[in-house]
C-alpha positions in Angstrom: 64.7 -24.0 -8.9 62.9 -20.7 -8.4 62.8 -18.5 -5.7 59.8 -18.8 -3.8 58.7 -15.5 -1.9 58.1 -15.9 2.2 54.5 -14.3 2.5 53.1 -14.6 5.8 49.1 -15.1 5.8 48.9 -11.5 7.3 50.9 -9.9 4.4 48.9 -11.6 2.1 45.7 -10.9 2.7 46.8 -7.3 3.2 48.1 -7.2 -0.4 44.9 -8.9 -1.9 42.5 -6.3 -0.1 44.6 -3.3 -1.5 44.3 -5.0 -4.7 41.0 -4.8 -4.6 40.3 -1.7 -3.7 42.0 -0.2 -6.0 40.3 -2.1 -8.7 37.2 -1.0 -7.3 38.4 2.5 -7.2 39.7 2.3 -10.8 36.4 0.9 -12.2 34.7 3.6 -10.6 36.1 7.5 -10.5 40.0 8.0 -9.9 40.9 9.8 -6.8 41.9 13.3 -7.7 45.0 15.1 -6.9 44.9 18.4 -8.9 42.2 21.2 -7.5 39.9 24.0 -9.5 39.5 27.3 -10.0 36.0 28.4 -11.3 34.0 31.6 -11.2 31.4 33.9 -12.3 31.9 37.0 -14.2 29.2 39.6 -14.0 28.9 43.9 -14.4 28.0 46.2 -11.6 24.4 45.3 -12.1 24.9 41.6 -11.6 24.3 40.7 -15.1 26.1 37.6 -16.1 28.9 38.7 -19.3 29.0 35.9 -21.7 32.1 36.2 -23.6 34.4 37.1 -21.2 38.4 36.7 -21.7 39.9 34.4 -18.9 43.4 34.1 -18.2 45.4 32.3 -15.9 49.2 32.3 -15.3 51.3 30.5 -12.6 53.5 32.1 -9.9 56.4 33.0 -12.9 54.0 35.0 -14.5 53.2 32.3 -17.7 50.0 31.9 -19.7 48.9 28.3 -18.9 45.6 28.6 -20.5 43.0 30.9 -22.2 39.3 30.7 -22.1 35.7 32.5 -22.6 32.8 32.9 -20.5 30.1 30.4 -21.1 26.3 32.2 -21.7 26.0 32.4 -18.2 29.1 34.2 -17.5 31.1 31.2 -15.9 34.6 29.4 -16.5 36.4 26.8 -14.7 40.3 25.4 -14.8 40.3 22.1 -14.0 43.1 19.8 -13.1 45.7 22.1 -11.9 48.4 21.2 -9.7 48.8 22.4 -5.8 50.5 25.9 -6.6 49.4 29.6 -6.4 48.1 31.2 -9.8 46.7 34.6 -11.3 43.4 34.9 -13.1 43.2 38.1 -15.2 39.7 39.0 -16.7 39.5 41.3 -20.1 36.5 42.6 -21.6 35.8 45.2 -23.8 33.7 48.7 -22.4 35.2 47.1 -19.3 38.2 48.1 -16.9 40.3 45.2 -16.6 40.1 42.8 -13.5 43.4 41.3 -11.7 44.1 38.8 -8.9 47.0 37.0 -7.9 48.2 34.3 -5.1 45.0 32.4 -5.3 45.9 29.6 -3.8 45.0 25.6 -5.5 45.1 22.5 -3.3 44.7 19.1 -4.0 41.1 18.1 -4.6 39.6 21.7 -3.6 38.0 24.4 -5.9 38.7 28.1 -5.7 35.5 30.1 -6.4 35.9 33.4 -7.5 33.6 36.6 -8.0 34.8 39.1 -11.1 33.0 41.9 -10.8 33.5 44.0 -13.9 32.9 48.1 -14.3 34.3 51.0 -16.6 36.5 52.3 -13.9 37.0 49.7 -10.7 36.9 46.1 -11.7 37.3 43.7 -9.0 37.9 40.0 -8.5 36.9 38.0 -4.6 37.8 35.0 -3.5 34.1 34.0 -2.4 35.1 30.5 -0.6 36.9 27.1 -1.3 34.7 23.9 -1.5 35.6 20.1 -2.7 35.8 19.6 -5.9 34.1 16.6 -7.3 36.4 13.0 -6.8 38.8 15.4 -4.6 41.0 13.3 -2.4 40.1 15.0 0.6 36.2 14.2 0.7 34.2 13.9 4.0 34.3 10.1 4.4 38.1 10.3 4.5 38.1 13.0 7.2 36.1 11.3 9.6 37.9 8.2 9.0 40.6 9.3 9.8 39.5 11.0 13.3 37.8 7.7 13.8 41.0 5.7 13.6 43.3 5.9 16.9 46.0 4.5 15.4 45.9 7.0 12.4 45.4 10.0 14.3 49.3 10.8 14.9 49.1 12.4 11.3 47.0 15.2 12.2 49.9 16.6 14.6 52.1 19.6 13.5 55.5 19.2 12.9 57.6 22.3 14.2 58.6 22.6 10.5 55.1 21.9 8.5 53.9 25.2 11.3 55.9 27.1 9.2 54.7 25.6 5.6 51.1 26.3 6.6 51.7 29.4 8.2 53.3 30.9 5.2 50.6 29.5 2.4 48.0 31.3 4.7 47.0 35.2 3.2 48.0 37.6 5.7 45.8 40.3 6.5 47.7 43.5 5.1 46.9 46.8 7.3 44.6 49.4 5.7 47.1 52.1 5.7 50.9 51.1 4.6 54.0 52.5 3.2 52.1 56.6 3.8 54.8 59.6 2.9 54.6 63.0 2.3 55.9 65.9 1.5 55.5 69.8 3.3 57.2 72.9 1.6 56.5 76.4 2.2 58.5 79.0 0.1 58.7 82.5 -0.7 60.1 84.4 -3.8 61.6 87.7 -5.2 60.2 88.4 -8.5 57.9 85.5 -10.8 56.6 82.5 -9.2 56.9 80.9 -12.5 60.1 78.3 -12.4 60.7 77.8 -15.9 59.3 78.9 -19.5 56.9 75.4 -19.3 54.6 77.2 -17.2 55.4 75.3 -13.6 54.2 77.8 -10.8 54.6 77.9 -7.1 52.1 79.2 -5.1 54.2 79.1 -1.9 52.3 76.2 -0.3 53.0 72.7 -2.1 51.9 69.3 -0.3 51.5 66.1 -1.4 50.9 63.0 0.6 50.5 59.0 -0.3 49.7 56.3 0.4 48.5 52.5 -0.5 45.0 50.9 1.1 45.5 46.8 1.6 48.8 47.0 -0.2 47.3 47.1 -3.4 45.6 50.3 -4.3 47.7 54.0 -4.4 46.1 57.0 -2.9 47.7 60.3 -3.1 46.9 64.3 -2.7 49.2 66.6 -4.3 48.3 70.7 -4.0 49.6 74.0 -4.5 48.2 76.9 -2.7 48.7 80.7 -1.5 48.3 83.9 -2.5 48.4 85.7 -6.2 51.2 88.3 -5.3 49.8 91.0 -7.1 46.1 90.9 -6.6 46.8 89.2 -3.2 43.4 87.0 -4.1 43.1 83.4 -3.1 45.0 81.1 -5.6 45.1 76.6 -5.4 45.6 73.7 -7.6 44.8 70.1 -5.9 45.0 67.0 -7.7 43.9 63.7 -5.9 45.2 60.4 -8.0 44.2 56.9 -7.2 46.1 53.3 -8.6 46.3 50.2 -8.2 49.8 47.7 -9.2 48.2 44.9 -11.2 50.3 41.8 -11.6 51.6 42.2 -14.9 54.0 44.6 -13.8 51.2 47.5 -15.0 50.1 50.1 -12.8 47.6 52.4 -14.1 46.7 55.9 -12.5 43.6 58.0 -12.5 44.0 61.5 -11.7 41.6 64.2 -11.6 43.0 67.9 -11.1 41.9 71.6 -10.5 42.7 74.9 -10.5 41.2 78.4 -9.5 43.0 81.5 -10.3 42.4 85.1 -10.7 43.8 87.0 -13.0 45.3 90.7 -12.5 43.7 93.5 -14.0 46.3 96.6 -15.5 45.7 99.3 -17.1 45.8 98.7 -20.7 45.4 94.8 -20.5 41.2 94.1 -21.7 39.3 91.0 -21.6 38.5 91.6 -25.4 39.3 94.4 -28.0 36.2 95.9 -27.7 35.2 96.0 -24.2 37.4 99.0 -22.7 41.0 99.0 -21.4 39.9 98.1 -17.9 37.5 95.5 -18.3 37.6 92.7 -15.3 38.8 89.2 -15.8 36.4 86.6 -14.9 38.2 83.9 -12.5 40.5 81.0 -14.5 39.4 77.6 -13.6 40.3 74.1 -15.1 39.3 71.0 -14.7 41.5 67.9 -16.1 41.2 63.9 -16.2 44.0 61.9 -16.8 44.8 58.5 -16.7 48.4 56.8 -17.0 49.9 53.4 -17.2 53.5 51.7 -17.3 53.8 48.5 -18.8 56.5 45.8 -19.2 56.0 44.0 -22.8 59.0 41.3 -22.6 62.2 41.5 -20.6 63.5 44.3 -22.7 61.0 46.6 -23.7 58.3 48.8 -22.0 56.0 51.9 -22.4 54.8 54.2 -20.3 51.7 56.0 -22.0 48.3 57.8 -21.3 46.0 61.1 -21.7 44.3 64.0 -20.6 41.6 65.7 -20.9 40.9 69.2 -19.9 38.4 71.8 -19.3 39.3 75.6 -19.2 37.1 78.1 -18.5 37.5 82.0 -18.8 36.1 84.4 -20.9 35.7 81.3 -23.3 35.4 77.9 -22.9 38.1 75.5 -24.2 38.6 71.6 -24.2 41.5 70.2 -25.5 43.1 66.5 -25.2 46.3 65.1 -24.4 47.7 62.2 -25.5 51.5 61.1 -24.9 53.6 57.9 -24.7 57.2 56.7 -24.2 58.7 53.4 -25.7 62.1 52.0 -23.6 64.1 49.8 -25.3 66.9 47.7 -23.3 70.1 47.5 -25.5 73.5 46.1 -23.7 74.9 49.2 -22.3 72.1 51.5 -22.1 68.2 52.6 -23.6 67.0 53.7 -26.8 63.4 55.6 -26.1 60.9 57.2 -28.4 58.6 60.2 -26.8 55.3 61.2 -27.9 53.4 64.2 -26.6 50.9 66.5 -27.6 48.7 69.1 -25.4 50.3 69.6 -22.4 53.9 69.6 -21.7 55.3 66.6 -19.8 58.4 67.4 -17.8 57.5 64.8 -15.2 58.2 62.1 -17.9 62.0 62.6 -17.3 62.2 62.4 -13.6 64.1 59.7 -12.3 62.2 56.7 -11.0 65.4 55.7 -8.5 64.4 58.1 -6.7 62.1 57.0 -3.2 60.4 60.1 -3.8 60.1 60.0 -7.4 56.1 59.3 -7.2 55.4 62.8 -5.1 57.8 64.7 -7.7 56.0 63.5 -10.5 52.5 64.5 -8.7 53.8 68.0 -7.8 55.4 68.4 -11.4 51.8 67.6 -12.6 50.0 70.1 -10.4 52.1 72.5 -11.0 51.9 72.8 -15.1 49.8 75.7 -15.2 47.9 76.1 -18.6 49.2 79.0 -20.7 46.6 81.0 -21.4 47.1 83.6 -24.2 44.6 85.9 -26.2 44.0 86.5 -29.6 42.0 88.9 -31.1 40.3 88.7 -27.9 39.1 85.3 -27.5 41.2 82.9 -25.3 43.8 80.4 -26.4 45.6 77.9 -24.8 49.5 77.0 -25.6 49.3 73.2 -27.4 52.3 71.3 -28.1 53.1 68.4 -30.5 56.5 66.8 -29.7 58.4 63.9 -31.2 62.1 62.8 -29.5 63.8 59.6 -29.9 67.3 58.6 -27.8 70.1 56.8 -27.1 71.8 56.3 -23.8 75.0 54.1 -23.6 77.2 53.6 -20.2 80.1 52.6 -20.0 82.3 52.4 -16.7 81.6 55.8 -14.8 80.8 57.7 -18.1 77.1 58.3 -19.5 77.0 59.2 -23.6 73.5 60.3 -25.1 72.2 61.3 -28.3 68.6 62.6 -28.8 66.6 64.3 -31.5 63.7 66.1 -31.3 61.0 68.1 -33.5 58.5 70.3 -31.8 55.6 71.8 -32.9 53.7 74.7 -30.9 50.2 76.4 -31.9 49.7 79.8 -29.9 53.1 80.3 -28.6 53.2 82.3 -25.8 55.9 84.3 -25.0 56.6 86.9 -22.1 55.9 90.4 -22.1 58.3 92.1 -19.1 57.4 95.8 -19.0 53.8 95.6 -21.1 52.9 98.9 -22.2 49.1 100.4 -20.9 47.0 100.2 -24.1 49.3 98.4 -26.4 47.8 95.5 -28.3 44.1 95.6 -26.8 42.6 92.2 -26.7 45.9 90.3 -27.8 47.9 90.7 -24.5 46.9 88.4 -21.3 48.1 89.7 -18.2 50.6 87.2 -16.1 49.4 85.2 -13.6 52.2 85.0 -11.2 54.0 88.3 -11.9 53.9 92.0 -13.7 54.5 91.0 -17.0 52.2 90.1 -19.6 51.7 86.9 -22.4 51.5 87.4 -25.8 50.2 84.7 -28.6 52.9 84.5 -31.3 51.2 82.0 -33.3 52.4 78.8 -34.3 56.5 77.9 -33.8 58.0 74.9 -35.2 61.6 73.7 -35.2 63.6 71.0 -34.7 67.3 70.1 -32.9 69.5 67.9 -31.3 71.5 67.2 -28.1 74.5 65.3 -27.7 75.8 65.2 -23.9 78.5 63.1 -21.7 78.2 62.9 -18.3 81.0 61.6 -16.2 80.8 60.2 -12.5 83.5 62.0 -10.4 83.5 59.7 -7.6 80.5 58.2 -5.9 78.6 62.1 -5.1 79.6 63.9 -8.1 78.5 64.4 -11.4 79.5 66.7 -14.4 78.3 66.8 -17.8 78.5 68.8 -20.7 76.0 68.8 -23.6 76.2 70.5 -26.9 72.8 70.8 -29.1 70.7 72.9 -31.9 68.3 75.1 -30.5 65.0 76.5 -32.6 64.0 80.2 -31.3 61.8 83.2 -32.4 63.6 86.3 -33.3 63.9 89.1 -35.4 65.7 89.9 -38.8 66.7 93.3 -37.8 65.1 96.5 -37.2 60.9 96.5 -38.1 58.4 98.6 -37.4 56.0 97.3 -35.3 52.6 98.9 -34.5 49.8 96.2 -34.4 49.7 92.7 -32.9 49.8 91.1 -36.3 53.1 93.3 -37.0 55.0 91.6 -33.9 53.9 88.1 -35.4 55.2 88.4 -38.6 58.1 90.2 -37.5 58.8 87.1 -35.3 60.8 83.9 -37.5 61.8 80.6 -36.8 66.0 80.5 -36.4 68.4 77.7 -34.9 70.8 78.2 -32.4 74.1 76.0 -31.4 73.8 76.2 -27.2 76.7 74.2 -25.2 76.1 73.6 -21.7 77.6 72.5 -19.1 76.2 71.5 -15.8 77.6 69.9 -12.5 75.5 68.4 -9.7 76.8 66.5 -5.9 76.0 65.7 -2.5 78.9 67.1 0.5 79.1 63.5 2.5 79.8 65.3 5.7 76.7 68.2 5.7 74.6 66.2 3.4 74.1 69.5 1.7 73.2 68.5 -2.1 73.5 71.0 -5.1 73.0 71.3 -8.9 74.7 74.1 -10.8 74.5 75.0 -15.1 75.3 77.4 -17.5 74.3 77.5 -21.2 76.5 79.7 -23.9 74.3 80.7 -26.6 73.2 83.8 -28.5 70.6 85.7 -26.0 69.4 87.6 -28.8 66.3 85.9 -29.1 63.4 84.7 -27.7 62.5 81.2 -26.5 65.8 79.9 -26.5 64.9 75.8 -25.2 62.8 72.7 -26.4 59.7 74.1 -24.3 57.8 70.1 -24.6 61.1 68.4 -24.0 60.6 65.8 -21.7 64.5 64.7 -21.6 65.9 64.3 -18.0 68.9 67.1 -19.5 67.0 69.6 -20.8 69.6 73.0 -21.6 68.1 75.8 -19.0 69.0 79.1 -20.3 71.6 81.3 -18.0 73.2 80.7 -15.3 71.0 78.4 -12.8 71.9 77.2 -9.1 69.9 74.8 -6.9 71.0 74.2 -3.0 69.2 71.4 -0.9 70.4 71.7 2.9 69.3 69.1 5.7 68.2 70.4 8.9 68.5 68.6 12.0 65.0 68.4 13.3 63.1 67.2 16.7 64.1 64.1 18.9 61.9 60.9 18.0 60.1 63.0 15.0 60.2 61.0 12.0 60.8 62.4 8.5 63.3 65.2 7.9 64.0 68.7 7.9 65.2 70.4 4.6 66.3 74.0 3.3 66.0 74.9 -0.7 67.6 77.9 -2.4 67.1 78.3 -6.2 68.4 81.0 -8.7 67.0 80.6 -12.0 68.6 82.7 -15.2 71.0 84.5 -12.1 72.4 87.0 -15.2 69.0 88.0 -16.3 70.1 86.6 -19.9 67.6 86.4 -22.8 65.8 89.7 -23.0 65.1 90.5 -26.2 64.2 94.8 -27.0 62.0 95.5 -29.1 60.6 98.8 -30.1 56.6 99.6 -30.5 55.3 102.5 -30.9 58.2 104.6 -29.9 58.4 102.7 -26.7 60.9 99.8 -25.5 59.4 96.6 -24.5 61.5 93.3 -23.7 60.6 89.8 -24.6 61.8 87.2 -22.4 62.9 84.0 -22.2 63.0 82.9 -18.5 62.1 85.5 -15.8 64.9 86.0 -13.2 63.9 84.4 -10.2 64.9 83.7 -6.6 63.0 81.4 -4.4 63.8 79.6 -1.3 61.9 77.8 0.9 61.8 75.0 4.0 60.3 71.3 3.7 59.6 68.6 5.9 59.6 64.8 4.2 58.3 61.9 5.7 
């Protein structure tokens, strides 16, 4: 005998009218589940841009699918599931447009507004409507506030507060995460801080900050006083980014300079215009944009350009292209550098550092242009340099090896006690000091550094490094009367250089210092990889930084801090040379002392 089920009339007519509906419902349009996102994809003019790569990803970052623009500029995902996704929007002539967290529920459509342009492309959330067959439709809602006895599943449960309240977008401030940087310092002798060319006016700010969380702001300048003309000298660079969700985060910086140039006896704007003709004022103008990039979980570049505008006695446009390739291996990096133009110090900083963002600004703004003369028109120093890496750790011990070759056109190298009269229309007076720049052509070489560093404890560092250094000097004793005579008397040579460098933070002061010493042969000029961008890059002498924290104000945010900096302390790397009858020296890296006060916050 078979079972026969105990259905009460109730229960059976309620099964046979669900039966039915949802036969109805079938033979009709199912309900939908899944939600939209659509859009329209249009230029700063409002013109519609057929053709139009779409994109969208999901919250880990995957490509789910792939589509074009229809004629009139539209696209539309359709059945995706209740989940937050990014829509990225790529078209050529066009800046690219990002936007992520846009939120998909079930039967609702996201409609979004891409507005493309060749600098600022945007993408707006312009409203959320049903989507055709959604679950939720308007019927449904008022049946269920018509119902009493459905009504208890509109209530908030202490827990589903919390669900809803996080899958809202909160409202970021305007202004967030704003630092800054304050330093005021003086020096005895050349405000120039190293043989790239990086100046300090005695007045260097930079400040930044990020509008709605998403887009970077910052204003980085250097300004004071020329300390032999005592004329009005600045450099201000103002950068603006915005951290796209692919991990990129291009920068656009545009920076200028104003300077004016000393005027000694001797030192003419041209060959033929007199020994005391004026210098017109030196002003550039650069654009640059720059953009780090993850490719896959083990590789990444950081690349971009630059374009700038010099103006003197001539006017000179040169560009700047550069790029670095990092490459994960198990225990460390292998990289591979590109740069031409302009050097790039900044590429080595450090990006551990919560400051690292302002150094790199105030590296940038910093990098005066050389300017050199030859046969009395202007010149500017242009680099070429190609380096490739290795960096392996293991334990507390760091081991590199790095290559390099360099290529320089107009070389400039320092003049310290310039003769009045000598080499009319080939010798540029100094900027930042009473010595003089003279154009020694074109300098190639290449070298190599190997280096260990080991950690000695958690605050202390020491490393050594041994490389090949390429160099200008001279074979012997030559007679030198012209310009051209010093040029050809000048030859590329190599150098072995061992260094050896130690760097650490006192716990109990906080006081934090860097010390280094390079053994070389002095006898020569240009003794360093001038477009190195390496984070150890051998500094000639004996150099000594000191960073001291100063206790500052009750309730003041930020911090107080005290800088003392020798550079080349022994004066090494002055190379005599006899013109004329008279002794001039050639130098590598001016002596310097600077020290100065900053506030950070």
């Amino acid at each position: 005998m078979g079972i026969r089920p105990m259905w009460t009339a109730p229960v059976a007519g309620l099964i046979a009218a669900a039966t039915m509906l949802v036969s109805a419902a079938s033979a009709n349009t199912a309900i939908r589940f899944s939600g939209d996102v659509s859009g329209l994809v249009s230029d700063a003019a409002g013109r519609p841009q057929a053709g139009a790569v779409v994109m969208l990803f999901n919250k880990q970052d995957r490509l789910l699918q792939r589509l074009a623009t229809d004629r009139d500029g539209t696209f539309s995902f359709d059945d995706l599931l209740p989940d937050l996704y990014t829509v990225r929007v790529s078209f050529s002539s066009f800046f690219p447009a990002s936007r992520d967290h846009i939120q998909v529920r079930s039967g609702m459509r996201s409609l979004l507004e891409v507005n493309l342009s060749r600098l600022f492309s945007s993408v707006q959330l312009v409203a959320t409507t049903p989507a055709p067959g959604g679950l939720m439709s308007d019927s449904w809602k008022w049946t269920l506030r018509a119902d009493n006895s459905l009504r208890p599943i509109l209530r908030f449960l202490p827990q589903a507060k919390t669900t809803i309240a996080s899958t809202t977008e909160e409202r970021k401030p305007v202004f967030s995460d704003s630092r800054g940087i304050v330093r005021i310092s003086a020096a005895d002798g050349a405000q120039v801080l190293n043989n790239n060319g990086e100046a300090d006016l005695g007045t260097q700010f930079a400040f930044s900050t990020s509008v709605y969380g998403e887009n970077h702001v910052a204003v980085t300048g250097d300004v004071g006083y020329a300390p032999v003309t005592g004329a009005p000298a600045t450099a201000i660079r103002a950068t603006y980014g915005r951290k796209m969700g692919d991990e990129s985060d291009p920068l656009i910086s545009i920076t200028m300079r104003q300077f004016y140039v000393p005027v000694r006896p001797g030192q003419a704007a041209s060959s033929g215009s007199g020994s005391d003709a004026s210098f017109p004022g030196l002003r550039t103008l650069g654009f640059s944009y720059s953009d780090k990039r993850r490719i896959n979980d083990v590789m990444s570049i950081e690349y971009g350009s630059e374009m700038d505008i010099v103006s003197f006695t001539d006017r000179m446009q040169y560009f700047s292209p550069y790029a670095r390739l990092m490459y994960a291996i198990p225990h460390g990096t292998v990289d591979f550098t590109y740069t031409s133009g302009n050097p790039r110090p900044e590429l080595g900083l450090s990006a551990v550092d919560g400051d690292a963002d302002l150094q790199r600004d105030l590296e940038a703004v910093s990098m005066v242009p050389r300017l050199t003369m030859l046969n009395g028109r202007d010149k500017v120093e242009y680099g070429e340099d190609f380096e490739t890496g290795v960096t392996e750790k293991f334990g507390s011990r760091e081991y590199r090896a790095s290559v390099y070759r360099e290529n320089v056109s107009n070389t400039a190298l320092t003049i310290a006690n310039p003769v009045p009269g000598m080499f009319a229309g080939d010798v540029m007076p100094d900027l930042f000091s009473p010595t003089a720049l003279f154009n020694a052509g074109q300098f190639q070489t290449t070298g190599y550094t190997l280096s260990v560093t080991q950690n000695l404890g958690e605050n202390y560092k020491l490393t050594a490094m041994y490389g090949s250094l390429g160099v200008l000097s001279t074979a012997g004793d030559v007679n030198i009367e012209t310009a051209n005579d010093l040029r050809a008397a000048l030859e590329s040579q190599h150098r072995g250089a061992f260094d050896i460098r130690g760097s650490g933070k006192i716990r109990a002061t906080g006081t934090q210092f860097a010390a280094s010493y390079e053994f070389t042969d002095y006898r020569s000029a240009l003794p360093a990889p001038v477009f190195s961008t390496q984070t150890l890059r051998p500094e000639p002498g004996l150099n000594i930084v000191v960073r001291q924290p100063i206790p500052g104000f009750p309730g003041m945010p930020g911090r107080f801090e005290a800088s003392a900096e020798v550079r080349n302390l022994l004066a090494q790397g002055y190379m005599p040379l006899t013109i004329g009858g008279q002794s001039i020296l050639l130098v590598n890296t001016p002596r310097s002392f600077r020290g100065g006060v900053a506030f950070v916050f």
